[in-house]
N, C-alpha and C positions, 0 to 999 in steps of 0.2 A: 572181104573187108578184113582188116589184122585187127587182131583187139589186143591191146597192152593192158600186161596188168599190174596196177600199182601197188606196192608192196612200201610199205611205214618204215622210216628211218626211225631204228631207235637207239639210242646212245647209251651205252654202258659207263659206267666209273667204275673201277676195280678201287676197293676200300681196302689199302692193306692192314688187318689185322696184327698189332703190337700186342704180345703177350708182357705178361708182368713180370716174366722170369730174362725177357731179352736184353743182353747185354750191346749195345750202343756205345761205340768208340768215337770219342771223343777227343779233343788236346785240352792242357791244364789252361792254357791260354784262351781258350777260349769259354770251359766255365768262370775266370776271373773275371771277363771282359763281360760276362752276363750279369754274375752276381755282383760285381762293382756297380751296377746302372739298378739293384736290387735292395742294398741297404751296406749302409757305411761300414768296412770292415773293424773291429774290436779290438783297439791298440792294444800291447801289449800293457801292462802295469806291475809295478811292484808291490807286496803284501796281500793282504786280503781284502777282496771288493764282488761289489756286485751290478750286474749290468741295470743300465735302465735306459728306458725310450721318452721322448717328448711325443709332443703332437704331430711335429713334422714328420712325416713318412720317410724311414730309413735313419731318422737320426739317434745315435745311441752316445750312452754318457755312463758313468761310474760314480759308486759313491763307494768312501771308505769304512770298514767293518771297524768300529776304535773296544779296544777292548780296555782302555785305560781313557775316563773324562777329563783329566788333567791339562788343564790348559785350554779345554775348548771354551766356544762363545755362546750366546746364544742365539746369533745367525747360522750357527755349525749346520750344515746340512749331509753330514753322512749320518752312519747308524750306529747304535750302539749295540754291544751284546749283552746278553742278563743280568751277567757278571759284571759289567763294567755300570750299569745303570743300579743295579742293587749297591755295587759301591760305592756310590754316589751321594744316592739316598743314604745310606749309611751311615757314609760321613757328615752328611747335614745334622741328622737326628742328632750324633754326638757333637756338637757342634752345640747344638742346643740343649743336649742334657747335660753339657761342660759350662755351661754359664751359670755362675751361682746368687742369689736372690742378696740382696734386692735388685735388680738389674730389669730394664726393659730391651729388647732384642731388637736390634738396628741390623740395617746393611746397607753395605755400600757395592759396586760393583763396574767394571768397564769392559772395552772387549777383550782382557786378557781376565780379570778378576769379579765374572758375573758370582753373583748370589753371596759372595763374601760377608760372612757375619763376622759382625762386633756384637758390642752390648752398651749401655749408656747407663751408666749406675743411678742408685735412685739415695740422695742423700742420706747420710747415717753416721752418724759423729764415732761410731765403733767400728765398720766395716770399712764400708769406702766411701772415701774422705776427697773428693777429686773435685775442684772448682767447674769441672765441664759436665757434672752431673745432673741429673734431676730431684727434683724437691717434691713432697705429696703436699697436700693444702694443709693438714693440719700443722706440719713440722713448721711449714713458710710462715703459718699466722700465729705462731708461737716465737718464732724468732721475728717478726715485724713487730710483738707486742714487746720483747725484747727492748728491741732497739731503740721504740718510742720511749719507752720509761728511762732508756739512758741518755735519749739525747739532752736531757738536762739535769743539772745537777745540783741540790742544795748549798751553798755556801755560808749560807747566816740563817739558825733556826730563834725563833720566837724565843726570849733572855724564860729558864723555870719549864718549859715545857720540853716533853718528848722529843726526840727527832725524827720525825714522819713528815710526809710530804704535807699534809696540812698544817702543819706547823713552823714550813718554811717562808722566810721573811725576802728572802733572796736569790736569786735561782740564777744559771751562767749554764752558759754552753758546754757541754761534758766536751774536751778533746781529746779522750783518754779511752774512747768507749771500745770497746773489744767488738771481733765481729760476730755477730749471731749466730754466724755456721760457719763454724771451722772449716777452713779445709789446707790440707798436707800437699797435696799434688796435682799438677794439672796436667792431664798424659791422655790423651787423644788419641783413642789407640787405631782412625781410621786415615794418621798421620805420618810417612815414611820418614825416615831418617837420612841422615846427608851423608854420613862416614861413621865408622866406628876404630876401634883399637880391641887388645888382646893379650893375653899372656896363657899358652897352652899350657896342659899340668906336665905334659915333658917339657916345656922348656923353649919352646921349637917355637917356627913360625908366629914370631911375634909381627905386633905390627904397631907401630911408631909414627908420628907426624901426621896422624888424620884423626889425631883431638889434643885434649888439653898433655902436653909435656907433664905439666906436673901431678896430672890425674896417670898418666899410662906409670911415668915412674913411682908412684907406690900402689900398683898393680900388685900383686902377688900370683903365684902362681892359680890360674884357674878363673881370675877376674878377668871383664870382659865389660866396655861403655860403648854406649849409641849414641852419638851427635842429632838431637833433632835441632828444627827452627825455634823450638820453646826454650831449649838448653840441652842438660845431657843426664843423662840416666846409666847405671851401673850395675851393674850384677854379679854373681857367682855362679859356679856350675861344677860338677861332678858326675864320673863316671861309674855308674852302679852296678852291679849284679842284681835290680830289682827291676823283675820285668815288667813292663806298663800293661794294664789291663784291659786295653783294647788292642784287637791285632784281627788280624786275618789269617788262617791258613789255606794256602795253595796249592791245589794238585790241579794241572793240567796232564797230567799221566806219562810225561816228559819227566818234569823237575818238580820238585816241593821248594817250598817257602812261604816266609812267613814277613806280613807286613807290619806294620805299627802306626798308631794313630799316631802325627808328627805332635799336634800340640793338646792333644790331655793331658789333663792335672793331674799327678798321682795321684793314688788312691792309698799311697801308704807317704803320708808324707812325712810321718817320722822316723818313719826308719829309712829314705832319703837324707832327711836331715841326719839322723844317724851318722849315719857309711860318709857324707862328708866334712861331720866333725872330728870324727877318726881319722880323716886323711888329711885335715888340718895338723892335728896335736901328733900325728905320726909325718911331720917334715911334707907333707907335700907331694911323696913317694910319685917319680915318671911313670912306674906301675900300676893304675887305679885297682881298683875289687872287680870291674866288672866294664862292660862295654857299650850299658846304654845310660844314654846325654841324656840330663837334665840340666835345667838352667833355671834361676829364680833372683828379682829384682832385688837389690836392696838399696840403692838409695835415686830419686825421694823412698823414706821407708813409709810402707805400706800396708796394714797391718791384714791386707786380705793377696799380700806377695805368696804365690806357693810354685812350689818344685812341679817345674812341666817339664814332661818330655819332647826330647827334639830329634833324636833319629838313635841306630842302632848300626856299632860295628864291633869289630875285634876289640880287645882291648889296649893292643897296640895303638889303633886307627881312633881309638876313643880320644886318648891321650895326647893324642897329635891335632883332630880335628875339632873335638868337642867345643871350644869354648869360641872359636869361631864360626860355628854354626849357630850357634847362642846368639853371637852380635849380630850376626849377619841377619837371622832370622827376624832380630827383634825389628831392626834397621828397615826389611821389606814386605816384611809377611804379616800382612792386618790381624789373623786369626792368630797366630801365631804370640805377637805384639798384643793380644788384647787378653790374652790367658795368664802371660809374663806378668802386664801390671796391674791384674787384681779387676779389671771390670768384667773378666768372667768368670 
């Protein structure tokens, strides 16, 4: 008898071991056609950004690094840097510590002019005198007590006695009666303007036909009017050698420079007033003293009108732009506009 003997198939795999140092050639073509099916390549962009992902797997997106808030929204969804948000802040704070009492602090705002402060005066027969003001209860129930005791008026007192109201025989309607609460101006300052006019202290870049003809021709050199819907408001303005007290200094380790708050109040206002009383009584000279704008209302007059600053250059570029940066400003810029006529 043959006996067979069975012997077990057994099936090897050979596992080839891949080291971590082995180099595997490839084409560029075909890690693109991998990494494209992996997550959406990173467009190129201009400035400075940062990546970012959603929820969807592979989708990426960019936001922008703003090193300057100017002009953003309050739907803005990039990021800001340090510098650009402490400047920010900054300028709020002054903003608020430029408003001077009695004033309540208002704002207004859109998507180009969020968090834009005004102020809303608080009535004061000595300060600010503005019909769009606020009134405190006592002032109000002193001019209503006013007003009642004049709404009538004696005409025929009792023949031998005093003339007091209890001794009057005859009484008539006062139509003569003065108003309670004065007021000089009514300047809204969270109200743009339609057009303005101009006369630069060189001479130069006048501008004509966008207000009153006979208000621009007795302009003088350096005067400057704003067309609102209410009427029209007017000013002066001068180029100083007196530098405004808030500023920024900048070192990016590039360049240096130095900013300036556009609309504070001086802090030395008379020796602003000064510098351009001297350039009145010395001819108007296309030379000013110095190369930073100020500009300050004077009619309606306002007796809380004071010398703001509005920007900084040569004192060539002062002479030539200065008083158009004034109207212009007054014309579009709320903060600006509300420092000019006294409700800050």
């Amino acid at each position: 008898m043959n006996t067979k003997l069975l012997l077990p198939i057994i099936a090897m795999t050979i596992i080839p071991v891949v080291y971590a140092d082995t180099v595997t050639v490839t084409s560029q073509d075909y890690v693109d056609n991998v990494m494209n099916t992996k997550q959406n390549k990173i467009a190129a962009t201009s400035g400075d950004r940062v990546v970012t992902y959603s929820t969807t797997a592979g989708q990426t997106g960019s936001r922008a690094i703003l090193d300057d808030l100017s002009g953003t929204t309050t739907t803005d969804m990039n990021l800001a840097t340090a510098m650009a948000a402490g400047d920010a802040v900054f300028s709020k704070n002054q903003q608020v510590l430029n408003i001077g009492a009695p004033n309540v602090l208002t704002y207004y705002g859109n998507n180009i002019t969020w968090g834009a402060l005004t102020a809303t005066p608080i009535y004061n027969n000595t300060v600010n005198t503005f019909s769009n003001g606020l009134v405190d209860a006592a002032t109000l129930n002193t001019a209503m007590t006013v007003a009642a005791n004049n709404e009538m008026v004696c005409s025929e007192y009792a023949p031998g006695m005093p003339e007091t109201d209890a001794n009057c025989m005859l009484w008539e309607i006062n139509t003569a009666a003065t108003n309670p609460l004065n007021t000089t101006a009514y300047l809204p300052a969270n109200v743009n303007g339609t057009s303005y006019c101009y006369k630069s202290h060189n001479g130069n870049n006048n501008s004509s036909g966008k207000c009153s003809t006979t208000m621009y021709n007795a302009f003088n050199k350096g005067d400057w009017g704003t067309v609102f819907s209410y009427g029209t408001v007017t000013g002066i303005s001068v180029c100083s050698d007196i530098e405004p007290s808030i500023k920024w200094d900048y070192d990016d380790g590039e360049s240096q420079w130095t900013k300036y708050l556009s609309y504070q109040v001086s802090t030395n206002q008379s020796g602003v007033q000064s510098q351009y009383d001297a350039w009145v009584s010395g001819g108007r000279s296309a030379t000013p003293v110095g190369g930073y704008c100020y500009c300050k209302l004077t009619n309606p007059s306002v007796s809380a009108a004071r010398w703001v600053f509005r920007i900084s250059y040569s004192v060539s570029d002062c002479a030539n732009l200065c008083t158009y940066y004034c109207t212009n400003a007054v014309r579009t810029d709320a903060e600006f506009r509300g420092a000019v006529f006294g409700a800050q």
